[in-house]
Structures are given as C-alpha cells and as structure tokens.
C-alpha positions as CSV (number, residue, x, y, z in Angstrom):
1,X,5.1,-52.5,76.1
2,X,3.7,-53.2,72.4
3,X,0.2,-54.5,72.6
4,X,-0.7,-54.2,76.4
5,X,-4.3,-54.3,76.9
6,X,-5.9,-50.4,78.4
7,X,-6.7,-50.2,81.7
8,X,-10.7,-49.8,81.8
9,X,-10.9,-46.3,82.7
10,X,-12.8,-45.2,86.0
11,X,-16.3,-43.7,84.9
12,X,-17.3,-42.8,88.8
13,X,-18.6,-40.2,89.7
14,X,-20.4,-37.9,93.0
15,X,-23.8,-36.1,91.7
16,X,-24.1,-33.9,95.0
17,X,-23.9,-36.9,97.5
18,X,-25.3,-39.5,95.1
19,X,-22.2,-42.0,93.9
20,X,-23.1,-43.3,90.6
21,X,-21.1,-46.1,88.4
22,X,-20.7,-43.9,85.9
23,X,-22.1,-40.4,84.6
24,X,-25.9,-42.0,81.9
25,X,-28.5,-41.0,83.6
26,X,-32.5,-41.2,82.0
27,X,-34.3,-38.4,81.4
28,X,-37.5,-38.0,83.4
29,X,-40.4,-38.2,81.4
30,X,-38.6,-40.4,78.7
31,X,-38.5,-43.4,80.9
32,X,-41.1,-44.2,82.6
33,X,-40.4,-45.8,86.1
34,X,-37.6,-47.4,84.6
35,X,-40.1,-51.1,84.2
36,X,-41.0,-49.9,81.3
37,X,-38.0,-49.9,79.6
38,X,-36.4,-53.3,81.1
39,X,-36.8,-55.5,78.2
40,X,-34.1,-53.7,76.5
41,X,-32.0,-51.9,78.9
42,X,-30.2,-53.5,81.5
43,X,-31.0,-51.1,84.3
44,X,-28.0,-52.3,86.5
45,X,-25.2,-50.8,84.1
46,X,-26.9,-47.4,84.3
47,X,-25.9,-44.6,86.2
48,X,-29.1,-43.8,87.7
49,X,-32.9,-44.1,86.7
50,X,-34.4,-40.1,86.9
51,X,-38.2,-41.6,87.0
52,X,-41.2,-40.2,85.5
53,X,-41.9,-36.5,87.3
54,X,-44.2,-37.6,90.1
55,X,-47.0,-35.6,92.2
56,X,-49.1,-35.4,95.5
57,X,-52.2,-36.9,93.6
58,X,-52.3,-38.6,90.9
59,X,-52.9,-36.7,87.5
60,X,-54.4,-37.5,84.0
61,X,-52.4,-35.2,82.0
62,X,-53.9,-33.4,79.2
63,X,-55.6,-34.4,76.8
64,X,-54.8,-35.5,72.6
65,X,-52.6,-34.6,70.5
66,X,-50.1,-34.2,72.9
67,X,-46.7,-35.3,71.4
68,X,-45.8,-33.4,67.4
69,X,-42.6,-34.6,65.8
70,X,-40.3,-31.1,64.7
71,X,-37.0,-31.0,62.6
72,X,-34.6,-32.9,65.0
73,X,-36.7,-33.1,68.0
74,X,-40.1,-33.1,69.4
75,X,-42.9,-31.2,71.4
76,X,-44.7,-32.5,74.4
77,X,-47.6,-31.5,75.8
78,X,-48.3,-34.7,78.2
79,X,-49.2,-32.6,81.5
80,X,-46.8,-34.4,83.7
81,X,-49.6,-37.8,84.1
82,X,-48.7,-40.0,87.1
83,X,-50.2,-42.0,89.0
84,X,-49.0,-39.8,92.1
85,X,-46.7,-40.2,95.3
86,X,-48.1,-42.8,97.0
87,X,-49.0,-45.4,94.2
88,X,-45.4,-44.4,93.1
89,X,-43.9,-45.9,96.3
90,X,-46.2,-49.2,96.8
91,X,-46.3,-50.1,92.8
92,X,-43.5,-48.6,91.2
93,X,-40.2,-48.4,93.5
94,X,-40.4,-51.8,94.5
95,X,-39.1,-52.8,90.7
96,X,-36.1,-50.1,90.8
97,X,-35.1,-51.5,94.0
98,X,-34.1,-54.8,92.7
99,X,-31.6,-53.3,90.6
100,X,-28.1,-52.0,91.7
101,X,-28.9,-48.4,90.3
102,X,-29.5,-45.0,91.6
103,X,-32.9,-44.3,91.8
104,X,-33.9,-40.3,91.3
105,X,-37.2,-39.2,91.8
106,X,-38.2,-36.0,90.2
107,X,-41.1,-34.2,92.2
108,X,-43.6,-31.0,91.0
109,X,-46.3,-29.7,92.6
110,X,-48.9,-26.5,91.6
111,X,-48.1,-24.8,94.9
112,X,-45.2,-25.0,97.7
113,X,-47.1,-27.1,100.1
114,X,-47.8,-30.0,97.1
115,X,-44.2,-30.3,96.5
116,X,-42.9,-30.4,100.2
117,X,-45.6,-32.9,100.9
118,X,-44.3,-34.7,98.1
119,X,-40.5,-34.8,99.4
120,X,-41.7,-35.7,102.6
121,X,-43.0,-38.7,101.9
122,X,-40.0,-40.0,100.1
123,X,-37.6,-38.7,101.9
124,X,-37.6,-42.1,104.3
125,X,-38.7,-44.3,101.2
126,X,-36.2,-47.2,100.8
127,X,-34.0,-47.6,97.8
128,X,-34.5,-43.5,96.9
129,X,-31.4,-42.6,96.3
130,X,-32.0,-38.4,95.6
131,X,-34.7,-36.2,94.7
132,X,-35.0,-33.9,91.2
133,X,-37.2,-30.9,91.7
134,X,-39.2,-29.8,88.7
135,X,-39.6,-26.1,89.2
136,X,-40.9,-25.6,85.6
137,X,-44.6,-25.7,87.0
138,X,-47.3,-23.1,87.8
139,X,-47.7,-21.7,91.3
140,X,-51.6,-21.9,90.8
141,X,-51.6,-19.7,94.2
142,X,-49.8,-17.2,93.0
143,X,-51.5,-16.8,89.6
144,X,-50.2,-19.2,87.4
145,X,-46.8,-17.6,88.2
146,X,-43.9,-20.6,86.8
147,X,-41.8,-21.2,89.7
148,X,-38.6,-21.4,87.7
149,X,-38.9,-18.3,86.1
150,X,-39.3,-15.9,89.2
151,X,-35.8,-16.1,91.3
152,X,-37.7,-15.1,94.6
153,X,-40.2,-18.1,93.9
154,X,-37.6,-20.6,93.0
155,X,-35.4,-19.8,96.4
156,X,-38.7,-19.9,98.2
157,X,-39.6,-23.4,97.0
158,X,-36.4,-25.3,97.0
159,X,-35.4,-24.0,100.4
160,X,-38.8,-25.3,101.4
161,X,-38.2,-28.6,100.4
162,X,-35.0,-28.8,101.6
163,X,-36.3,-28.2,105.2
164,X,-37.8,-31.6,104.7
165,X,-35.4,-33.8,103.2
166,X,-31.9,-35.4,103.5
167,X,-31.7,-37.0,100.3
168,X,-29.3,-34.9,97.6
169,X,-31.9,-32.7,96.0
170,X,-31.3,-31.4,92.7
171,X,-33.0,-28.7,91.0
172,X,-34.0,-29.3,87.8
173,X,-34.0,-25.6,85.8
174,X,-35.8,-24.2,83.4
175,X,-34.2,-22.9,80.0
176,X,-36.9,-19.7,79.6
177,X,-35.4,-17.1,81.4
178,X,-32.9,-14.6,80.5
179,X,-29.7,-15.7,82.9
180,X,-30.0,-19.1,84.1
181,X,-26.7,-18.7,86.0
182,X,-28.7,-16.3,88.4
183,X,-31.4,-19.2,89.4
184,X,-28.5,-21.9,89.6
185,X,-27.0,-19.5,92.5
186,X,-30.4,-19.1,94.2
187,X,-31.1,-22.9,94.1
188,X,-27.3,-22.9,95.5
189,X,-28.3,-21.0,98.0
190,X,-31.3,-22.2,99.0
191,X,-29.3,-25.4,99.8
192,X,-29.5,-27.9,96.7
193,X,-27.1,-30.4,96.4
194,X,-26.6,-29.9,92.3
195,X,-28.5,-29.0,89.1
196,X,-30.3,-30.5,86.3
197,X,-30.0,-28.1,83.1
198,X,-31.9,-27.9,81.0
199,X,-35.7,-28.5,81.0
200,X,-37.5,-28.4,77.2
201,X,-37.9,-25.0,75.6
202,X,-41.5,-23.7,75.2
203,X,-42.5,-24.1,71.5
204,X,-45.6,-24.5,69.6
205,X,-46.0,-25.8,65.7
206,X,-49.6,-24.8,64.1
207,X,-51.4,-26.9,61.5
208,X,-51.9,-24.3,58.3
209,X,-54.9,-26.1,56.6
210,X,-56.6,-25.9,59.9
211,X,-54.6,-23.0,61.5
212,X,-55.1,-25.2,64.5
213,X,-51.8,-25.9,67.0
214,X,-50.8,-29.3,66.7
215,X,-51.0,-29.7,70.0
216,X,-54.3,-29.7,72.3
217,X,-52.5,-27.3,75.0
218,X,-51.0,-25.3,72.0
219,X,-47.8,-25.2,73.3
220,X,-45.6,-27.8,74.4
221,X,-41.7,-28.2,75.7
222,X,-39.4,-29.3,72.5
223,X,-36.6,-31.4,73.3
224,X,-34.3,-33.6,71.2
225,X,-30.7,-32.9,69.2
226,X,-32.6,-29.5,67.9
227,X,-31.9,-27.8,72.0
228,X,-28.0,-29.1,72.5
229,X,-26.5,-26.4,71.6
230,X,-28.4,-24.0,73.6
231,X,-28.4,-26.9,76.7
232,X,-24.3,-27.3,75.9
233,X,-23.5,-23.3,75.9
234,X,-26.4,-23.4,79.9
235,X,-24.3,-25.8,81.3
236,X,-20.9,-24.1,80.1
237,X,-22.3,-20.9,81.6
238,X,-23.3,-22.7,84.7
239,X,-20.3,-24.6,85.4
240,X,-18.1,-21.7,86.0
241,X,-20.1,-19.5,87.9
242,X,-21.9,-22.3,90.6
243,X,-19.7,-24.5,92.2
244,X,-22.5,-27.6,92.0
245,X,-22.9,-30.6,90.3
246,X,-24.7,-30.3,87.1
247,X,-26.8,-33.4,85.0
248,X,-26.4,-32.0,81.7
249,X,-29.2,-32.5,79.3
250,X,-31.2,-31.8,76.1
251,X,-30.7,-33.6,72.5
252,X,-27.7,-36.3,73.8
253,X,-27.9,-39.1,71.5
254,X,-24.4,-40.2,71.0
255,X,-21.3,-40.2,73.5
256,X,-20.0,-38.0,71.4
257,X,-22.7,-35.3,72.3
258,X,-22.9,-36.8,75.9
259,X,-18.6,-35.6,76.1
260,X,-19.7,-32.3,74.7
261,X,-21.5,-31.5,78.1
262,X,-18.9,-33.4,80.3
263,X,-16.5,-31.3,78.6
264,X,-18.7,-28.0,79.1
265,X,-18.6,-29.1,82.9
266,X,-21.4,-31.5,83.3
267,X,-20.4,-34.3,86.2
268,X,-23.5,-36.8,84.6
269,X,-25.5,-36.9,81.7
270,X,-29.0,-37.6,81.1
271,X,-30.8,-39.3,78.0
272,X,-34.1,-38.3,77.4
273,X,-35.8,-37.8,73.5
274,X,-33.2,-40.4,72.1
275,X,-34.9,-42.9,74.3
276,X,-38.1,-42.8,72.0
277,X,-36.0,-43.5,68.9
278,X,-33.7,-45.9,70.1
279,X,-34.8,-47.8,73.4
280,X,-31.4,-49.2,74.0
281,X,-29.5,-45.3,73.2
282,X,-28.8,-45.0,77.1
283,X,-25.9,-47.9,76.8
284,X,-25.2,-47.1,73.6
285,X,-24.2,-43.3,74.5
286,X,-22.3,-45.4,77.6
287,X,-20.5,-47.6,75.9
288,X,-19.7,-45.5,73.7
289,X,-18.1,-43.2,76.4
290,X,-16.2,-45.7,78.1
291,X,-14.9,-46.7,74.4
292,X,-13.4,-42.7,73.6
293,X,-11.9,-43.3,77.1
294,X,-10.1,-45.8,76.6
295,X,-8.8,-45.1,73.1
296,X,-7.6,-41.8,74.0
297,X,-6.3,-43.4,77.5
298,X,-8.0,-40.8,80.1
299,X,-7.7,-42.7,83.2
300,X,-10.8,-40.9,84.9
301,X,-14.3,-38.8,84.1
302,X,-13.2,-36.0,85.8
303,X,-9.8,-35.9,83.8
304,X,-12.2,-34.4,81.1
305,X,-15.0,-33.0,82.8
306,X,-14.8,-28.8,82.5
307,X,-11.7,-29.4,80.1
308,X,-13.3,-27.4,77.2
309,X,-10.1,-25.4,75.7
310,X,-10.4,-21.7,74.4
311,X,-10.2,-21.1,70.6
C-alpha cells in the first residue's frame, strides 16, 4: 500500500549476556560516570553507559599537558584518574541507577590481585550490569610488562577475574600488537563473555621550537576518526575468527561510521572522542542509525551485522 508508515525497526541486541535497547554505547574515559554528561544526553535512550576506567584506589593521573589535538583525532595522556572502586559505588552508581540503561564498568589494575579485587567488589553492586576489563596497563610486578600485549599475561588475568565474577565480562583489547585475533581467542578462552576492540594506539607528537613532547608522559593513546580504519579492518578480523560479541570502537562519529563496524561484525558500538566535540554525538550517531534502518527497511540489527560483501 502507497504511503504506509515503516515499521520502527528492532535495534536490540545481546552483548555477551547484557540486553541492551539498542547497539550506542559511551566510550570509557569520554564520559565520565555518565552525570557528567546528563545535561545534554538523555541517558535512558542509550544502549549502555561504559563509565570512566575505575581502580582499587583512587588515582591522580598524570600530570599537565596531558590531552594534544592531532589531524583528526587526539592524544591522551590522563593516567586513568578516578576516584577508585569504592567512592565509585557510594558516589557515583547511585546516579546511573536511576536511569533505565546498562551500566558497564571498566576495571584496570597495575597487578592481577588490584584488578580481581576490583571485580569483586562489584560483582554484587546493584544496578552493574557487566564489567569491561582494561588490560592495556602495566603489570608493575612483572616489570612494567603491558598485560595486553603478552598472550600468557592476558589469559592469566582475565581468567583470574573471571573466577570472581558473574557479571558479562568483556575484555577490552589493545590495538599494539601484531595479531589481535590471537588475544581475542585467549580472552575467549579464558572465559570472557565478548570483546571491546579497539583501545587507542600509542602515539606521541613533539613540540619543534622546544623539541619537547607535547605531552608530560611523552606518549599518549590517539583516538578519534584518524584510528577507524585500523579499528574497522580489528573488528573485521576478529569477527570471523572468535565467535564473541564484539563493542566496536575508535573514530565513530556518524551512524554512518557506527554501520561500518556493525557491518564488519560488531554487535554494539561505542562513542568515545566524538563526545568531546559534540556532547550530544551519542544520539545523534543513534538516531541516525535507526533513520538508515528504516529507510532501507531492515527489520532487525542483526540483519546487517557481519553483512560486509566481498569486492
């Protein structure tokens, strides 16, 4: 019949036990604890809030200049700052649990013990709804070893954790090694419940009058549009050789890149350095989704999800 209205397409989807309303998800460290963010967001049409990485103790970061602006995207130095676990679940959580919205709480640590301690005490916190493990941190007992670039570290850790947790726990992977399909199997095996790909690439940018870095640690993790195509071509790679759940990530600031890694075989999305430019670019990138949807009348997410074609 001429000029019957769409049916609103079904944006639900499973993130490796954790049912969202639909696949935009925040970015941790570009969100805050989601409060921050409230004035312009309407936190109950999102996804899921992935909060600010949180720690054992709390921790003061590093120090100044810790973010430098690059051609399409950023570096950050901040030194994962939080207030740490505890003030996290008596201050912060309270807020997210008002609103009808996964909450995600990524966890690090600087040794194995820090980060099941961590877990632990969420894992019977109220209103969490899965935990994101940050594995892109040095083992300070092993040497300053990076947990997510040594497989046997990485399957050590996460299997640790998971002895102490029910909630979904996804791995969050680093970008800086040279297969990252290899340490999406071992977080597979180690019994994670999906994957967060990717993390920020290492980068530095150096001041040439001063021949200073322009950042006080030197280097710092870039992010924004500049990564997608590396993050885009990880999760492709991923999705068909681990049969989990993947939150794809890096540089999404439109729906249009957002479908790029749902096509790639992402199940979510998560918005991250867009959120520093545009405040509101989480339900703009959602809307925006739901509106392709419906114009090209695909009923369901997962009609599209992994669909990318060959040439």
């Amino acid at each position: 019949m001429t000029g019957e209205k769409k049916k609103q397409p079904d944006l639900s989807v499973d993130c490796g036990g954790i049912k969202l309303k639909n696949p935009v998800l925040t970015a941790s460290g570009t969100f805050g604890y989601g409060e921050e963010y409230a004035e312009f967001v309407d936190l109950n049409r999102l996804g899921g809030v992935i909060v600010k990485g949180i720690s054992l103790n709390p921790l003061p970061g590093n120090p100044p200049p810790r973010i430098w602006e690059t051609p399409s995207g950023m570096l950050n130095a901040i030194g994962l700052e939080n207030p740490g676990v505890e003030v996290f679940l008596k201050e912060r959580l309270p807020f997210l649990r008002t609103f009808d919205t996964a909450v995600i709480v990524n966890i690090f640590g600087y040794s194995p013990d820090e980060y099941v301690s961590v877990a632990e005490r969420l894992d019977d916190a109220e209103g969490v709804s899965g935990i994101e493990v940050n594995i892109s941190c040095p083992n300070v007992k092993a040497g300053g070893m990076v947990f997510g670039t040594d497989l046997q570290a990485t399957s050590d850790l996460l299997g640790a954790v998971r002895k102490v947790t029910r909630l979904p726990l996804i791995a969050k992977l680093s970008p800086n090694v040279t297969d990252i399909t290899r340490f999406g199997t071992a977080a597979r095996d180690a019994g994670c419940d999906g994957l967060s790909l990717i993390n920020t690439l290492l980068g530095m940018a150096i001041d040439v009058r001063t021949r200073k870095p322009r950042l006080a640690n030197s280097t710092g993790g870039l992010s924004g549009p500049a990564i997608r195509p590396v993050a885009v071509r990880m999760v492709w790679q991923m999705a068909q050789s681990v049969s989990l759940p993947i939150i794809g990530m890096g540089g999404i600031v439109t729906a249009e890149d957002a479908l790029e890694f749902i096509l790639a075989g992402a199940t979510a999305v998560a918005v991250g350095t867009a959120n520093f430019v545009n405040p509101r670019a989480t339900l703009e990138v959602l809307d925006g989704i739901e509106a392709f949807m419906t114009d090209q009348d695909i009923g369901s997410l997962r009609d599209l999800q992994g669909k990318v074609m060959s040439r």
